[in-house]
Each structure stands twice: as structure tokens, then as C-alpha cells.
C-alpha positions in Angstrom: 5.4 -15.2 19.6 5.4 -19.0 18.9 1.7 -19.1 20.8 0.7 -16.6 18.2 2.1 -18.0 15.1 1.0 -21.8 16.5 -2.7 -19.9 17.0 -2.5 -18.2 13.1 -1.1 -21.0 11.2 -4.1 -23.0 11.0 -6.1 -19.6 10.0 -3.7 -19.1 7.4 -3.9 -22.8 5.7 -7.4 -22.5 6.1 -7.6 -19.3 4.0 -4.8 -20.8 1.7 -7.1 -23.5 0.8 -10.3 -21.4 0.5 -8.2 -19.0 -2.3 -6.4 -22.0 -4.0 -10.3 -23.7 -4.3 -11.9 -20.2 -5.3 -9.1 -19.9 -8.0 -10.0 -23.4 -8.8 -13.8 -22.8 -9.3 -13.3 -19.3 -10.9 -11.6 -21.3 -13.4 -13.9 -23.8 -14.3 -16.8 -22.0 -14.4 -15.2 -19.6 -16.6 -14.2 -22.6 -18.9 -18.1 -23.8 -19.0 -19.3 -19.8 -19.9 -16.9 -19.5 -22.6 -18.2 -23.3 -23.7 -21.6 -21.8 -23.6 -21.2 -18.5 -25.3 -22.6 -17.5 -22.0 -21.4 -13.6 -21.2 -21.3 -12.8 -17.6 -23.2 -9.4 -15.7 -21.6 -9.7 -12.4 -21.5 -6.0 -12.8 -25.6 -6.2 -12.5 -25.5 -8.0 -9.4 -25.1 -4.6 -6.6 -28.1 -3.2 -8.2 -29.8 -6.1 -6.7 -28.3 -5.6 -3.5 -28.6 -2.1 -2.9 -30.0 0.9 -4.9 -28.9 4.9 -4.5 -32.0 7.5 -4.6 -32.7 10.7 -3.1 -29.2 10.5 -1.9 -29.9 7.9 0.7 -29.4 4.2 0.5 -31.5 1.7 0.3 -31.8 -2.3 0.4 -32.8 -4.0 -3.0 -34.2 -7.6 -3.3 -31.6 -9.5 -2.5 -31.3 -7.7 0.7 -34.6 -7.2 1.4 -35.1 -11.4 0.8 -32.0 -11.6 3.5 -33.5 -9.8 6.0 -37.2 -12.0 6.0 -35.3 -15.5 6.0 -32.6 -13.8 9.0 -36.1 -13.1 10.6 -37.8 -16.1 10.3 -34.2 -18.2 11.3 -34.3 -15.7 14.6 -38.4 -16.6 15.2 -37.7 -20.1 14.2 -34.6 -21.0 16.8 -36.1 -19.4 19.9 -39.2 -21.8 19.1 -37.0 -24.3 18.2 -35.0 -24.6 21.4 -38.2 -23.9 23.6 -40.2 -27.0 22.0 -36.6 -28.8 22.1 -36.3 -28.2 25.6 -39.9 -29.1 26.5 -39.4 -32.6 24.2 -36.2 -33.5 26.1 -37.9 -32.9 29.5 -40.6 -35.3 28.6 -38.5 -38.0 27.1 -37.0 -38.4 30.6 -39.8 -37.8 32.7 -41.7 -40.3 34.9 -45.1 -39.9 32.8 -45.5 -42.5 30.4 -48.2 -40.1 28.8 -45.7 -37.4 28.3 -42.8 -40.1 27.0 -44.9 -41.5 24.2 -46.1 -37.8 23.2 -42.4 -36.9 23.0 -41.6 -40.1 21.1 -44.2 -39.8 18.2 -43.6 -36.2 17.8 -39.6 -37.2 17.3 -40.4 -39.9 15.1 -42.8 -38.4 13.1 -41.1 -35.4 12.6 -37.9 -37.0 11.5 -39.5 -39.6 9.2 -41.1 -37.5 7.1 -40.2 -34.8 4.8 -40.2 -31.2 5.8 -41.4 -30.4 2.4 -44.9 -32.2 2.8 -45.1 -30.7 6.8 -44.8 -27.3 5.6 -47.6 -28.4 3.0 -49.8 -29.9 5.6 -49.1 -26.8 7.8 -50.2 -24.4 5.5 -52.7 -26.1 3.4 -54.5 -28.2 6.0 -53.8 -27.3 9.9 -53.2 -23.5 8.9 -56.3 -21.8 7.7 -57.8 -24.4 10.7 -56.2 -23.0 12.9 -55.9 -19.0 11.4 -52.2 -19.1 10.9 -50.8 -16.5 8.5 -47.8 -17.4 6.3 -45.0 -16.9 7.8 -46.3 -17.8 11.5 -47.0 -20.9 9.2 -43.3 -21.2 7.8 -41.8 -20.1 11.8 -44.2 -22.9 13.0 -43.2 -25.2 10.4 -39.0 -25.4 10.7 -39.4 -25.1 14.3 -41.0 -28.1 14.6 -39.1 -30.3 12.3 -35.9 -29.0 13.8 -36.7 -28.8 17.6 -37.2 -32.8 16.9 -33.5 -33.0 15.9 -32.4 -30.7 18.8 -34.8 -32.3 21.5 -32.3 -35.4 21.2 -29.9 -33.2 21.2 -30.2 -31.8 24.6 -31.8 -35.2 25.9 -28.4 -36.8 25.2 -26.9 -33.4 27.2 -29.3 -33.5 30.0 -28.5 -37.5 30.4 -24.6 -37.6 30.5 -25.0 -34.9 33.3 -23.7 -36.3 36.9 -26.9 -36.7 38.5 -25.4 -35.0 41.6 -26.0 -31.8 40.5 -29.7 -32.1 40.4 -29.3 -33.3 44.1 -27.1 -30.6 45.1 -29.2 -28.2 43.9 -32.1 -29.8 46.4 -29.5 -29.5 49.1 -29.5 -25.8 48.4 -32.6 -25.1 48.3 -33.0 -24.1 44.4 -36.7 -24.7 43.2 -36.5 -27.0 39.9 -36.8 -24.1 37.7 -33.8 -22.3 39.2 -32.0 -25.9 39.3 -32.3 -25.9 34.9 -32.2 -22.6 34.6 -28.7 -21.0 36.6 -27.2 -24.8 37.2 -28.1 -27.8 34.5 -29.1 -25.6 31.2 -25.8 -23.6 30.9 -23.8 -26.6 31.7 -25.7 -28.5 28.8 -25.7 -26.1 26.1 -22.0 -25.4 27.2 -21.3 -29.4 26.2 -23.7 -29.8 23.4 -22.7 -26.3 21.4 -21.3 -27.8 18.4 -24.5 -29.8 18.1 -26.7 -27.0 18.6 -24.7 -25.2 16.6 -24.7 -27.6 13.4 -28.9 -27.4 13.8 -29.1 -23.7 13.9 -27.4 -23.7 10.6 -29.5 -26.3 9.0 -32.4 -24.7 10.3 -31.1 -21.5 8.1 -30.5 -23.5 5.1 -34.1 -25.6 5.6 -35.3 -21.5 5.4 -34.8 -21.6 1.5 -37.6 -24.5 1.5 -40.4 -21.4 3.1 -40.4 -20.2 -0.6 -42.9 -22.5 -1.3 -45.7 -20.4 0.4 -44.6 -17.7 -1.5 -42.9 -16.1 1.6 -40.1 -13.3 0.1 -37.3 -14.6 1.5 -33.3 -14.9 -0.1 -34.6 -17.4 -2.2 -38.2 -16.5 -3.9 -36.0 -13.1 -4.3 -33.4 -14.7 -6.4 -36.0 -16.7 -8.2 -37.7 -13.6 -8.9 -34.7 -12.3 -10.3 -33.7 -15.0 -12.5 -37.0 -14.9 -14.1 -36.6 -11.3 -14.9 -33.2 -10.8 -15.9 -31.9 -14.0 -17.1 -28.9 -14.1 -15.0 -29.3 -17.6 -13.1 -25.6 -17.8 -12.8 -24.8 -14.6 -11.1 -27.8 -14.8 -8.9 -27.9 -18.3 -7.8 -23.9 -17.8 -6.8 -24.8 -14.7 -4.7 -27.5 -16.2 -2.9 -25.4 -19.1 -2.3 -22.4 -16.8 -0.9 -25.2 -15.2 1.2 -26.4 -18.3 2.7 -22.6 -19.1 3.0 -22.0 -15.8 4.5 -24.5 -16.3 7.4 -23.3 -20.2 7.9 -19.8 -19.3 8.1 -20.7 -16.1 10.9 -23.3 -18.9 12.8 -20.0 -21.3 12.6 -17.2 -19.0 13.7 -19.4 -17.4 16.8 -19.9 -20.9 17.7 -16.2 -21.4 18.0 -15.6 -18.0 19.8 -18.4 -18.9 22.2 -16.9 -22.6 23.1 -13.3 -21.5 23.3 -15.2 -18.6 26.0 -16.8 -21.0 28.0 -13.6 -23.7 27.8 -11.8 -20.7 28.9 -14.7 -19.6 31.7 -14.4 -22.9 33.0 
């Protein structure tokens, strides 16, 4: 009983403290409408989640924008961890060559805005290369972020006892085998929270996509705006959403780590 209560006290401040601040903001913003003469339609915003016809239902825009940007995310971390994986390996190989690739592409990436890639992506390298839009977009945050996570898993792959590589020679394993069933799950296992905190910027760094006039969560809620004139209720349920997915991405996170800890 006191493993249980020591387990749900912190779960039970936390939610204290999200309440006491959503009471908190509820109040101010309602102090700014009435300020405004501004006259709130929350009771607008479901029709822009979902819609009732024929009786079946059905995703509206919101919705709809949700699932592209949980799509693109999906494309863009698999690509993400694959270029990460493949910059890390080259930063600590032997090959000058393959070292000063992986440098430039890190420093480059991260020392410029991800704002003017995504424009040099799709304005310049993209019809040159026949990339549609969101290929484009995929292509675009994978890069920038697999530069972030390549370090990432470089640091992972460098505070791992180098006995295990050797151990895994004095087995037999090939090198692929070695990474794959011995050295990868022990470095994703250590750098999760990490890997974590990049999977969830690279959802946030979705919202930017909107600029290539992609229909994700937010050229949706920018539609809307424009159409309704609601840029309060709108832009606070697309933030919630985006919260909503951060929060899930965060708390799996935990459940996976505390797994592993445990596995261990």
C-alpha cells in the first residue's frame, strides 16, 4: 500500500498543478475576452473535428490535418533515425572521407534555419530532383533532425565499453548482427530520453511543412481561422492537439524506460 501511494503521489501533484494552472489560464483569458467584447464559440469547435452524415462518422479538418502531420512525423522518424544512425557510424569511423562528410552535414544542418532548408528543398533541389511535396517536407525534417540525433547516438555509441564489440568477434557475430541484437538496443536503451526529446521536436518542427501548402494540423487551423473568425478557439485546439501527441510521445517514453530498467 505505501509502494502504491509513494508510486501515485507524484501523479497526483502533477495533475494538481496541471488543474490549478488550467484554472489559472481559463481565468485570464476569460478576463482578456470580456476586455475585448470578444464572445467565445467553443461550441463551433467539434464541427471541425468531426461531422455526422448518412449516419456514419466522419473526420473534419482538424482531424483530417492530424492525421497528414502524424504521417509525415511517422515517415519523418524512421528516416530520421536511419540517416542518424548512418551519420554516427561515420563520425567514428576510420575514413577521413566519411568523417568530414558527417561533420559538414551536422554543421550545416544545425547552423542554419530549417525554415530556409525546407525552402531550398522544395524550391531548388526538389523539382531537380522530381520530389513531390510532402516527400519534400519528409525529406526536409529528417534531415535537419537526424543531424541533432546523429550526435545523439554518437555520444551512445562512444560511452559504450568497447568490450562488447570485441565480445561479439569472440562469438562469431558478423558486424551487422554485433549493432543490431548487441550495441543498438543497448544504446537506444541509454539515450531514450534524448531520442525521445527529438522525436517530439521533430512533431512540433511538423507545423513549419505548412509552408508548401502541405494540409497538415496547422494549414487546417489556418484555413479555419480565415473562414470563421475564431483564431482563439482554433489556435487553442490545435495547440492541445500538438500537446496531446507530445504528452502521449513523453509518457510512452517513460513506460518504455521504466520497461527496459526493469528488463535489465
Amino acid at each position: 500500500m505505501r509502494r502504491l501511494i509513494t508510486i501515485l503521489s507524484p501523479i497526483f501533484s502533477a495533475l494538481l498543478q496541471i488543474t490549478l494552472l488550467g484554472i489559472a489560464l481559463y481565468w485570464i483569458l476569460d478576463s482578456g475576452a470580456q476586455a475585448m467584447n470578444y464572445q467565445w464559440q467553443w461550441d463551433r469547435v467539434p464541427d471541425y473535428l468531426f461531422f455526422y452524415e448518412d449516419d456514419e462518422w466522419f473526420p473534419a479538418e482538424l482531424i483530417e490535418g492530424l492525421l497528414v502531420t502524424l504521417n509525415i512525423s511517422a515517415m519523418s522518424a524512421i528516416a530520421t533515425l536511419f540517416i542518424a544512425l548512418v551519420t554516427a557510424l561515420l563520425r567514428l569511423s576510420d575514413s577521413i572521407v566519411g568523417r568530414t562528410i558527417a561533420t559538414c552535414y551536422i554543421e550545416i544542418i544545425r547552423n542554419t534555419p530549417l525554415l530556409v532548408q525546407i525552402y531550398l528543398l522544395y524550391f531548388v533541389f526538389g523539382p531537380f530532383l522530381g520530389l513531390e511535396r510532402t516527400t519534400t517536407a519528409i525529406l526536409a525534417l529528417a534531415l535537419f533532425q537526424g543531424a541533432y540525433t546523429a550526435e545523439i547516438l554518437r555520444s551512445g555509441l562512444v560511452n559504450l565499453p568497447k568490450g562488447q564489440l570485441e565480445a561479439c568477434k569472440t562469438l562469431g557475430l558478423s558486424s551487422f548482427n554485433s549493432y543490431r541484437y548487441v550495441v543498438l538496443p543497448q544504446v537506444i536503451r541509454n539515450t531514450l530520453p534524448s531520442l525521445t526529446n527529438e522525436l517530439v521536436s521533430l512533431v512540433k518542427n511538423s507545423s513549419i511543412v505548412s509552408v508548401m501548402a502541405i494540409f497538415d494540423l496547422t494549414t487546417e487551423g489556418r484555413n479555419i481561422v480565415s473562414d470563421t473568425a475564431m483564431p482563439f478557439e482554433i489556435w487553442f485546439s490545435v495547440a492541445a492537439i500538438y500537446l496531446l501527441i507530445t504528452l502521449t510521445l513523453s509518457g510512452l517514453s517513460a513506460w518504455l524506460e521504466h520497461r527496459m530498467h526493469n528488463a535489465h
